[in-house]
Structure formats: structure tokens, C-alpha cells
C-alpha positions in Angstrom: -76.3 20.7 -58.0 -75.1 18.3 -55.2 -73.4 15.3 -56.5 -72.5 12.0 -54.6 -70.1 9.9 -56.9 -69.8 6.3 -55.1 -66.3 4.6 -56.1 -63.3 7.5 -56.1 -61.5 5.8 -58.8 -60.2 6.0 -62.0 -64.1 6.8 -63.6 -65.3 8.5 -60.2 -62.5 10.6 -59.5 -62.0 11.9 -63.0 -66.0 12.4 -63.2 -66.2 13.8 -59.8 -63.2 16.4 -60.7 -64.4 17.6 -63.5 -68.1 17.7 -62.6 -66.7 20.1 -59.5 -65.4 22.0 -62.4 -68.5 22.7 -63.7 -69.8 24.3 -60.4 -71.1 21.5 -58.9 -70.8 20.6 -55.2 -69.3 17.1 -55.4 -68.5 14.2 -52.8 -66.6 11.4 -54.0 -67.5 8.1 -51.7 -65.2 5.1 -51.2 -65.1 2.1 -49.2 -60.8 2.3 -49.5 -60.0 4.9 -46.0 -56.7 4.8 -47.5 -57.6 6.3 -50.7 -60.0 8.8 -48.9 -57.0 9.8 -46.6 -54.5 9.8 -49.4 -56.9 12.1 -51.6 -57.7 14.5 -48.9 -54.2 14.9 -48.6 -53.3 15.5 -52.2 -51.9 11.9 -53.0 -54.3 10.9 -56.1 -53.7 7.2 -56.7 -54.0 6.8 -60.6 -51.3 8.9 -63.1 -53.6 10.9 -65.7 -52.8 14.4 -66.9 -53.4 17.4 -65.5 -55.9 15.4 -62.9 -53.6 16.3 -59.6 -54.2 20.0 -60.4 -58.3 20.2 -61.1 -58.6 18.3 -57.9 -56.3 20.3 -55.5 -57.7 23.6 -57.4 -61.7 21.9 -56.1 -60.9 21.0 -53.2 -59.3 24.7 -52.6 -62.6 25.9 -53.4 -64.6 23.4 -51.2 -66.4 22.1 -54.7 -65.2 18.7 -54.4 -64.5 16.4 -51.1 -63.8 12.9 -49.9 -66.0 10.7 -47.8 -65.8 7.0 -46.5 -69.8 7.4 -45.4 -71.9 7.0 -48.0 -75.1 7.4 -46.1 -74.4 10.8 -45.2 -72.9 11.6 -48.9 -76.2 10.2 -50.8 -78.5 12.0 -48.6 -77.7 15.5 -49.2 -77.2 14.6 -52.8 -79.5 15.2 -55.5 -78.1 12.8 -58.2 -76.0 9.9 -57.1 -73.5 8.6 -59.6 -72.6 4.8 -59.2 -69.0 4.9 -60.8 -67.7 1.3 -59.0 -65.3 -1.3 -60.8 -67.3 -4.0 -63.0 -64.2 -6.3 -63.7 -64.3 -9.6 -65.3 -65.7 -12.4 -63.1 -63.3 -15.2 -62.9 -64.6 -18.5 -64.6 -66.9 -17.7 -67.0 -66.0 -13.8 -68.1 -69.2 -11.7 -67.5 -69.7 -8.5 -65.7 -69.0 -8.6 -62.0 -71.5 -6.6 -60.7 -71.0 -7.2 -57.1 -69.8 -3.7 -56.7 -72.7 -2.3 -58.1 -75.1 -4.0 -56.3 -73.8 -3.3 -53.2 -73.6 0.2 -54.0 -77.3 -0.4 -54.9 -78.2 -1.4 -51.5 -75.9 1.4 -49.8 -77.9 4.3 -51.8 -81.6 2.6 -51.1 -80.6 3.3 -47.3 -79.9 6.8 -47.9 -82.1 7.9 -50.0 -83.8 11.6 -49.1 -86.3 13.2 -51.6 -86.3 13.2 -55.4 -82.8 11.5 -56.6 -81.6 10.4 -59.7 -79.2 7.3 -59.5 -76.6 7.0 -62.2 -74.5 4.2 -63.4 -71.5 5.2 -64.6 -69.5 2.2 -64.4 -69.6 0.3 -67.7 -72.7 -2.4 -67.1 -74.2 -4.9 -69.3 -77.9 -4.5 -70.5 -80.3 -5.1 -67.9 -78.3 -4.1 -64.8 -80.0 -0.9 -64.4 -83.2 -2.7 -64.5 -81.4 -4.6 -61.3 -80.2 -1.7 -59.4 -84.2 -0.2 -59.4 -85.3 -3.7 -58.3 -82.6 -3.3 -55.4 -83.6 -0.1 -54.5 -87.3 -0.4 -54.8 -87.5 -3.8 -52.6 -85.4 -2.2 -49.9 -87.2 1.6 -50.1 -90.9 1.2 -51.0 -91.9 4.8 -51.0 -88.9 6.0 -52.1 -88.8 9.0 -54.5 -85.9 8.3 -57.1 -85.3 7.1 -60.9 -82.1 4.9 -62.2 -80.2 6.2 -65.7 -77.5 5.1 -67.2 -75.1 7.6 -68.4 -72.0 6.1 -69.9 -68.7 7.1 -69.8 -66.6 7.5 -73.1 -63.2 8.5 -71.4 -59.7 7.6 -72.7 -57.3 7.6 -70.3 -54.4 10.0 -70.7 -56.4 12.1 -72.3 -60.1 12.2 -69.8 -60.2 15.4 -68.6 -60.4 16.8 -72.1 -62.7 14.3 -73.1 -65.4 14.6 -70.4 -65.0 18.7 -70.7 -65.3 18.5 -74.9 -67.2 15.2 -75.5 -68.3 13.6 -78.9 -71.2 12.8 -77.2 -73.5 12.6 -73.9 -75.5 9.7 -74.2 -78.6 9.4 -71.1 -80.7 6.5 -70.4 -83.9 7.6 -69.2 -87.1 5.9 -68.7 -89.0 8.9 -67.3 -88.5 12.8 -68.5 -88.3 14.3 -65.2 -84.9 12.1 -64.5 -83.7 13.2 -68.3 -84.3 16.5 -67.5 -82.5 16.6 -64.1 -79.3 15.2 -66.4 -79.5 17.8 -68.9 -79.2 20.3 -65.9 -76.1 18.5 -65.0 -74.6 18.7 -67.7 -76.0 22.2 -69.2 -72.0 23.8 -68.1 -71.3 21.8 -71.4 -74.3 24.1 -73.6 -71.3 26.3 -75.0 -69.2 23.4 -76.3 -72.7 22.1 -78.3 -72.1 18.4 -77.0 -74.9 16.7 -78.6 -76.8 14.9 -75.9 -78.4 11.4 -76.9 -81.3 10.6 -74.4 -82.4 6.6 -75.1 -83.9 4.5 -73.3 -81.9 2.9 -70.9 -80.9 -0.4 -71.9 -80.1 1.4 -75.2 -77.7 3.4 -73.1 -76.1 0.2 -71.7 -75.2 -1.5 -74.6 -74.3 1.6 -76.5 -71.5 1.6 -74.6 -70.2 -2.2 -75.5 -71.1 -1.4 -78.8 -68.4 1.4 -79.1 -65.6 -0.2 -77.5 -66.2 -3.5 -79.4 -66.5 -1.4 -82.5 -63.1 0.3 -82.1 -61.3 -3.0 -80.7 -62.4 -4.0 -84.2 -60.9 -1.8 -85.6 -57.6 -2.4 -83.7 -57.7 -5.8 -84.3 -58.6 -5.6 -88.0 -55.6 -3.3 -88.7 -53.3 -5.6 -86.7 -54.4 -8.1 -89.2 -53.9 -6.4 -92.2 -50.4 -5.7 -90.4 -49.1 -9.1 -90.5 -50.3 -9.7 -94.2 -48.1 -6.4 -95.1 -45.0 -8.1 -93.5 -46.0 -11.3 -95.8 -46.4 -9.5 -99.4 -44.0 -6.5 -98.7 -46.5 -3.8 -98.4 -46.3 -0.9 -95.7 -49.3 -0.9 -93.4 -48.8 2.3 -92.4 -49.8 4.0 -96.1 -52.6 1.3 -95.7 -54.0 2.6 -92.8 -53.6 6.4 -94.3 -55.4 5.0 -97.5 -58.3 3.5 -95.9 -58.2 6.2 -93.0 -59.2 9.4 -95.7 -62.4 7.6 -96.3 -65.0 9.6 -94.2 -66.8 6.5 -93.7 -63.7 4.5 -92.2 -61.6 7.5 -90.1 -57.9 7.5 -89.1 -58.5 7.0 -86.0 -57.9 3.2 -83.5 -55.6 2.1 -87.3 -52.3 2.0 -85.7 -50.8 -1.5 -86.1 -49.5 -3.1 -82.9 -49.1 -5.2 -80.4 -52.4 -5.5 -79.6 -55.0 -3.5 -76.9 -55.0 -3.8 -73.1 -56.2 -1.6 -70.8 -59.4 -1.4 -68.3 -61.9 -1.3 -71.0 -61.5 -3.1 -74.1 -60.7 -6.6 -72.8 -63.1 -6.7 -70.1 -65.6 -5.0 -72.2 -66.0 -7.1 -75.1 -65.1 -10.0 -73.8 -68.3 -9.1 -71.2 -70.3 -8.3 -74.5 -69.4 -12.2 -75.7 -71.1 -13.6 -73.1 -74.1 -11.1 -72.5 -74.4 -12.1 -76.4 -74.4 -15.9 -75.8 -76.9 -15.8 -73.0 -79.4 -14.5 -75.3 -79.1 -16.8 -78.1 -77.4 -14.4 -81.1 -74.2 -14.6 -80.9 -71.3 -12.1 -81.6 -69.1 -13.9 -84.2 -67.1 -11.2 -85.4 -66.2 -10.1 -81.5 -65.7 -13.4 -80.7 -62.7 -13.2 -83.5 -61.6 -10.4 -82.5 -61.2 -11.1 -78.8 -59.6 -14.3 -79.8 -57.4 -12.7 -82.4 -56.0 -10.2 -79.7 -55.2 -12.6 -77.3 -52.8 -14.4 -79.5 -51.1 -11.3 -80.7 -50.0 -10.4 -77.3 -47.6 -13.5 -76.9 -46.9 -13.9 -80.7 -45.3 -10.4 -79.7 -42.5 -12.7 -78.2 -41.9 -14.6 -80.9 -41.6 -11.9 -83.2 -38.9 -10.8 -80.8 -37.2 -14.3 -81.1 -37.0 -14.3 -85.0 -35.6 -10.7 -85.0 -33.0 -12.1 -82.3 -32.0 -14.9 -85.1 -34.9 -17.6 -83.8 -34.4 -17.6 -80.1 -34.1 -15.3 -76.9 -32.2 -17.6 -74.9 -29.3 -16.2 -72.5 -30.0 -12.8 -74.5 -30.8 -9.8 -72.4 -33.8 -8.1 -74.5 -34.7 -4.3 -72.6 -37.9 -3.3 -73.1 -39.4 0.6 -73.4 -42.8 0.8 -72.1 -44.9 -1.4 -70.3 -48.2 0.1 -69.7 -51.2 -1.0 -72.4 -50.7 2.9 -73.6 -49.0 6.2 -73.1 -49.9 8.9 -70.1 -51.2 6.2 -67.7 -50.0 4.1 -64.8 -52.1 1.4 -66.2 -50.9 -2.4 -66.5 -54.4 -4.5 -66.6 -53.8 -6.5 -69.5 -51.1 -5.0 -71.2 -49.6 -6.2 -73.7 -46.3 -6.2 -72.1 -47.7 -8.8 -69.6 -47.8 -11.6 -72.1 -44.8 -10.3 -74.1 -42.2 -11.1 -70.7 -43.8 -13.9 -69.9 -43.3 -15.4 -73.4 -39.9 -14.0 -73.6 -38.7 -15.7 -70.4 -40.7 -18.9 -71.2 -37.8 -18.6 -74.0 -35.2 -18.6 -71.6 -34.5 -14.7 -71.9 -33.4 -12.2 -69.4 -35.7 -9.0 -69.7 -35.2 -5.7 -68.4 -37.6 -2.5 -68.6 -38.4 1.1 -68.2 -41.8 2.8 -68.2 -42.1 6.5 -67.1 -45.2 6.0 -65.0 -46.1 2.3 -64.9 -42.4 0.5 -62.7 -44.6 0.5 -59.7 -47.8 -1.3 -60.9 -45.3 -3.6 -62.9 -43.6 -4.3 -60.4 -46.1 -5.8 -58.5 -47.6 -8.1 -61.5 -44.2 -9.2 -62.5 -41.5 -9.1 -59.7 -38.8 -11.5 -61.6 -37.5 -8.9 -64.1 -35.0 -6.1 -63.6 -36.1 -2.9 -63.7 -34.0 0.0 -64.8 -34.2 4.1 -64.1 -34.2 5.4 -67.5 -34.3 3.9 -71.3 -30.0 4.4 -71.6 -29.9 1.8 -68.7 -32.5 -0.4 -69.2 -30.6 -1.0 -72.7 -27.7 -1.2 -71.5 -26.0 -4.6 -72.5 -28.8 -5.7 -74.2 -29.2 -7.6 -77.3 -32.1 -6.5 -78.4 -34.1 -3.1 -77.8 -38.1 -3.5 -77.5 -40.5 -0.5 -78.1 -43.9 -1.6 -76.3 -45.3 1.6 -75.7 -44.8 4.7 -77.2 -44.7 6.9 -74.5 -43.4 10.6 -75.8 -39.7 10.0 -74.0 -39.1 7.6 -76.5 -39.5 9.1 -79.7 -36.1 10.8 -80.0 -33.6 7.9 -78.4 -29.7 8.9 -78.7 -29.0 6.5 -80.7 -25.6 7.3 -80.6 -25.7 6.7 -76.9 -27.3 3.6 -77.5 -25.0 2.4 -80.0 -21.9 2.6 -77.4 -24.2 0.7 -74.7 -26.0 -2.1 -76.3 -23.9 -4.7 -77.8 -26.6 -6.1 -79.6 -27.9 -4.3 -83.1 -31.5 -5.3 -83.0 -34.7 -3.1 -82.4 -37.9 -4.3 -82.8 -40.5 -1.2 -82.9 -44.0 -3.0 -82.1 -45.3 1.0 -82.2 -43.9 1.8 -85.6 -42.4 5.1 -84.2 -39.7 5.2 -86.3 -38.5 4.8 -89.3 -36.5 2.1 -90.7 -34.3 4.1 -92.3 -33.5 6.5 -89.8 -32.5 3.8 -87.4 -30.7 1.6 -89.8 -28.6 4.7 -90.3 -27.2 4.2 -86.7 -26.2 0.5 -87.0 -29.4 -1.3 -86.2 -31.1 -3.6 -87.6 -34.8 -2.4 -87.3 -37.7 -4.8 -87.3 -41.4 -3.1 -87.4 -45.1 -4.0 -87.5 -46.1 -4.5 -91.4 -43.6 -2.2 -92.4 -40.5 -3.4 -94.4 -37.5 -3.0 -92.7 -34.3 -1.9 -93.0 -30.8 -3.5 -93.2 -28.4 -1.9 -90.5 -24.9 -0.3 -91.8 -21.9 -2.4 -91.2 -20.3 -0.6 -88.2 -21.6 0.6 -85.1 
């Protein structure tokens, strides 16, 4: 089939790539001639796994090109995929859908026979109710249906998530427009990916529903965390002990400092609001959006009271600042509030991410940056785990011990064990696990 996905980023590109994959004939549209330029010549603008390689490998077989012209990209396609940023609007919190509307109004020009118009982005419920009313005042006679088809993609690990999913779930108000979905997705028939075809504002806020559901569960375990620390339990065998229940799962139980990223925050928070308008609501995402918030910057105060009570004129090196492993992701990581509190507290911070020093940089310019973990804790006080990228779950600590005159690590992704790092000298300070006193010596 010939695909036209409008926005070539994170979502888009990832869709767009692995839809090529499939045998589709893809064109990935964006307003950004720099990104088109850079992704035409092999320069892909986000860090996830294994994504540099599916594009080239498209692209070498003419499945999958770049476009800044929409017009010409949505009418040779048969299904147009609207995959466009909805971040949070600033003042009140919803959905901005400005990028969706105008993508709305770029399509209704372009529109050439029978077409299917997607949205991918994440949208609250109603809005593909919108984009038809766009279309439709602007094109009349135009033959074309809107579904919503969400997108369920973790980053660092997409690609294997859109080629195996737990789920396709399609928003359709009419069967021929179901039907033309199934087709693009029937490559997936061999993996038995149950597709869920509702209608489409079901399809909308099925998607909130999940990501508020497992920022619950983030948030609830985080909670239980900080109780742990109070009555000397470990919430680790918690987690394990709740997690064997079928009903509960393991999985979105691991205590930290709290979730980030391009989904959960804007997403529920956008949920909130949509919940508000309409007279029910949300109390128990309310909490939890709330709840995470204040984590994030209790984070630094968890770091003073392992330093003794305060941070000032201490140098505290932190590992990992991106909201998780295998991304180049900062929005609303954790690590954002946790330097700011720190150097509200009169600390010098230093850091080291594998992917994320360049997006860092930019959103906080005042703190040193170092080229590897050995020299960002070098003369430090105080050692900070923030994300737990792979590179950091077997640190020299003998190495570390001779470069950091300071014997205090604070783990806020449990990685290791107390023990194992008390052996070195440390002094090891976990979330809701007890801790461990560090030997005598170095």
C-alpha cells in the first residue's frame, strides 16, 4: 500500500520505518527541511535502537523516502497517517492540537480518491471528530474516512514493539476504513497480533487509559518505596510479591525516581483536564500526577540526607540523565528537577549520559559535563545513579574508590546491591531498600 506519514519524528519515523518493513511504499512528510535533508542523508535525529539500520536498509530499497511537500506525498497515498507532536499547551495543560489541525487542513487540500486519515499522535477524545470536521468543511465531496490508530511504543525498545505488538487497537466508524487498516497491518497475521477495532473515541481514550494505568502503577510502587525505607522492609521483594499475581504483573514495579519522558506526563496530565471539562473527575490520576511531581525534587533531598543534611560546596556526579535507558530523551526527566534542587542547595553537579549530553546540554547549560562515568566521578563526594543505562551496571569500583574522595552512592535505580557496594568502601543509600554500612577503609 502507499503510505504518507505527516510529522518524521520520533512516532512517524519509527512508524514510517517499520511500516516500509512490511512492504509498504512509505513517505515520511515534515515541515523541518533540516530534518528532511538530514534524513535523506542518513543523519536520523532521535537515538533508538537498531532505527539507523531499518531506515538506511528502506531507503536502499526505495520503500521509504523523505518529503517537505505534503500535497504531493498525501495524493498518491492511500492511507495518510497524522503522526505530529500533541505537547502540553502552556497555561492550562491540555492537548495542543495545533499540529494536528494544521495537518488536518494540509491533507483536505490533497486529498485524491478513497483515503483513510489516521491519527497516530496521541489525541484526546473528540479530536478525530475535529480533524473530519476540518476536512469535510474544506473538501465537500471528498472521498475519505478519519481512524484513530494509537500508538503503544516504548522508546528504546519501538521497533520490536510495533513488529510484535500486544495489541492493534483501530477506531473505525465505518467497515470499509477498518478493513483498509487490517490490510495494513495483515504483514503482522503470522505474529497473531490481536487487532481491537472500536469505535473511535474508544480508540482515543484507550490510549490515556493505558499510560495513566501504568503511571499508576509507577507511582503506586514509588509509594510503597518510601514506606519500606520507614518500617525497614525491602521493596524490591515487595514488588516480586505482588508482581507473581497474574492479576497485578511485574511489570512498570520498579521503585524510582519517578517517570519522565514524552508520554506519561503530558499524557495524563492531558487526561486530568479532558476529565475536568466533562464534569467526572479523575481523582486517583490527579494523585498520581501530583505525587510524581514531588518525587522528582524530593530526589535532591534524598541526596542531601545521604550527604549528611546538605549539598553545599559538595561536588555530587551524576550517572544518567535521560527519563530512561536507550534514548536521547530529556522531556521531563527526572534529572531535570533533581540538578535544579541540588544546586538550589548550593551544590556543584557534574554528569554523564551515554546518549542524552547533547539534549542536556541545551536544557541545563550551568553544569559540567564529563566524557565517561570514571570522570564525571572524579572528586566527587557523592555518586548519583539516575538512570540505569546498561554501562553502569558493572562500575570499577576499585577505580572509583581511588577517584572519588567522597564514600557516598545513592542508587535511585536500585541496581545494585547494598552489600556488594558496601564491600568497596561506600556507603550505599537505595530506594526502599535497607542499606548498607561501608567498611572502614577505602
Amino acid at each position: 500500500m502507499k503510505i504518507a506519514m505527516i510529522g518524521a519524528g520520533y512516532v512517524g519515523l519509527v512508524s514510517g520505518a517499520c511500516f516500509a518493513d512490511f512492504g509498504h511504499t512509505v513517505c515520511c512528510v515534515d515541515t523541518d527541511p533540516a530534518k528532511i535533508l538530514a534524513l535523506e542523508a542518513g543523519r536520523i535525529p532521535i537515538f533508538e535502537p537498531g532505527l539507523d539500520a531499518l531506515v538506511a536498509d528502506n531507503v536502499r530499497h526505495n520503500r521509504l523516502t523523505f518529503a517537505t511537500d505534503v500535497a504531493q506525498a498525501v495524493a498518491q497515498a492511500e492511507v495518510v497517517f497524522i503522526a505530529v507532536g500533541t505537547p502540553s499547551r502552556r497555561g492550562d495543560g491540555f492537548a495542543d492540537l495545533s499540529y494536528v489541525h494544521a495537518a488536518a487542513r494540509d491533507i483536505a487540500g490533497s486529498l485524491s480518491g478513497y483515503t483513510v486519515v489516521v491519527t497516530k499522535s496521541t489525541v484526546p477524545v473528540g479530536t478525530g471528530d475535529e480533524v473530519e470536521r476540518i476536512i469535510r468543511e474544506a473538501r465537500p465531496g471528498a472521498a475519505f474516512a478519519v481512524v484513530s490508530n494509537p500508538e503503544f511504543l516504548r522508546e528504546g525498545a519501538a521497533i520490536s514493539d510495533f513488529k510484535r505488538p500486544d495489541r492493534i487497537v483501530i477506531g473505525a466508524e465505518d467497515e470499509r476504513a477498518a478493513s483498509v487498516m487490517r490490510e495494513v497491518y495483515r504483514p503482522l497475521y503470522l505474529n497473531q497480533a490481536p487487532i481491537l477495532v472500536t469505535g473511535r473515541r474508544t480508540a482515543e481514550l484507550t490510549k490515556y487509559a493505558a499510560n495513566a494505568f501504568l503511571a499508576t502503577k509507577i507511582t503506586f510502587i514509588n509509594e510503597i518505596a518510601d514506606l519500606c525505607e520507614q518500617v525497614g522492609a525491602n521493596v524490591q521483594e515487595v514488588a516480586r510479591g505482588i508482581g507473581l499475581d497474574n492479576r497485578i504483573g511485574g511489570k512498570f514495579l520498579h521503585a524510582g525516581p519517578g517517570y519522565g519522558g514524552s508520554c506519561f506526563p503530558k499524557d495524563t496530565l492531558a487526561l486530568v483536564k479532558t476529565a475536568q471539562d466533562c464534569g467526572t473527575p479523575l481523582r486517583l490520576v490527579e494523585a498520581v500526577v501530583s505525587v510524581n511531581d514531588q518525587r522528582k525534587r524530593a530526589m535532591a533531598r534524598k541526596i542531601a540526607t545521604a550527604c549528611g543534611g546538605s549539598v553545599r560546596g559538595k561536588t555530587i556526579a551524576l550517572l544518567g540523565l535521560t527519563f530512561k535507558p536507550n534514548t536521547d530523551d530529556m522531556r521531563d526527566a527526572p534529572s531535570l528537577a533533581i540538578v535544579a534542587g541540588l544546586q538550589d542547595g548550593g551544590a556543584r553537579v557534574r554528569a554523564y549520559d551515554p546518549e542524552g549530553m547533547a539534549g542536556a546540554r541545551a536544557l541545563m547549560p550551568d553544569i559540567a559535563y564529563a566524557e565517561d562515568p570514571y570522570a564525571c566521578a572524579a572528586g566527587a563526594d557523592a555518586l548519583v545513579i539516575v538512570t540505569e543505562w546498561n554501562a553502569f551496571r558493572a562500575l570499577d569500583w576499585a577505580l572509583l574508590s581511588e577517584r572519588m574522595p567522597g564514600r557516598t552512592v545513592v542508587d535511585l535505580r536500585n541496581v545494585y546491591r547494598p552489600d556488594d557496594v558496601a564491600r568497596h568502601g561506600f556507603r550505599y543509600v537505595g530506594i526502599g531498600v535497607p542499606g548498607a554500612e561501608a567498611a572502614t577503609g577505602p
